[in-house]
C-alpha positions, 0 to 999 in steps of 0.5 A: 500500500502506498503511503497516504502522506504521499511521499511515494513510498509504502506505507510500511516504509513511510509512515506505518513506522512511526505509528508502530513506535519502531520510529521517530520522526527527523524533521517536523515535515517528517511528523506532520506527513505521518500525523497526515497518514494517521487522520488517513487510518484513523490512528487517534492514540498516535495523533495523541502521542505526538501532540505536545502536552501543553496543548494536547486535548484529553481525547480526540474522537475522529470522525469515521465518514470524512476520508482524507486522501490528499496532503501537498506541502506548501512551505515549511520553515526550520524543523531540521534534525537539530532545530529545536522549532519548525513549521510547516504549511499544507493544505489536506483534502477531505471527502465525506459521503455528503460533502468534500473540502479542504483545510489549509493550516500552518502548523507548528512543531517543537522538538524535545528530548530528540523527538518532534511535537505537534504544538499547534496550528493557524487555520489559513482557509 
């Protein structure tokens, strides 16, 4: 299966390892792709594990009928490997049996302890 983040690659050797915990993700672009991937499978304990705490909500219940299918990257700015900051702009697409749409944000990321966080986003649609 490829991977819904649309890098190209399989899933397996994309995304699926950071869902599974086997990875952590290099650059915010990285997680941001892999949280894309997780909205995709309906993987809310993973979209939770990389939320920052500060932010972070108790629970998140995704809703089963909207089907993301599409992710482009628009802009990112620092999130490297050694930055401590990064962001990045995207626009995802969304389809649902009665509608379909798209949300465009800019999201921001932190790193700690060598791994990334989801910190959190300016809607720009």
């Amino acid at each position: 299966m490829r991977c819904p983040c649309l890098s190209g690659l399989p899933f397996a050797e994309c995304c699926e390892p950071l869902h599974r915990g086997a990875a952590i993700a290099p650059t915010a672009e990285q997680l941001m792709r892999s949280r894309f991937s997780a909205f995709t499978v309906g993987d809310a304990d993973y979209l939770l594990a990389t939320w920052h705490p500060s932010t972070r909500p108790a629970t998140l219940e995704l809703d089963p009928v909207v089907r993301w299918y599409r992710l482009d990257i628009l802009d990112r700015s620092a999130g490297g490997p050694l930055d401590r900051r990064g962001a990045v702009e995207f626009q995802a697409y969304w389809r649902s049996p009665d509608d379909r749409g798209s949300q465009r944000e800019r999201s921001r990321f932190v790193r700690e302890g060598g791994r990334w966080f989801y910190l959190d986003a300016a809607s720009l649609s």
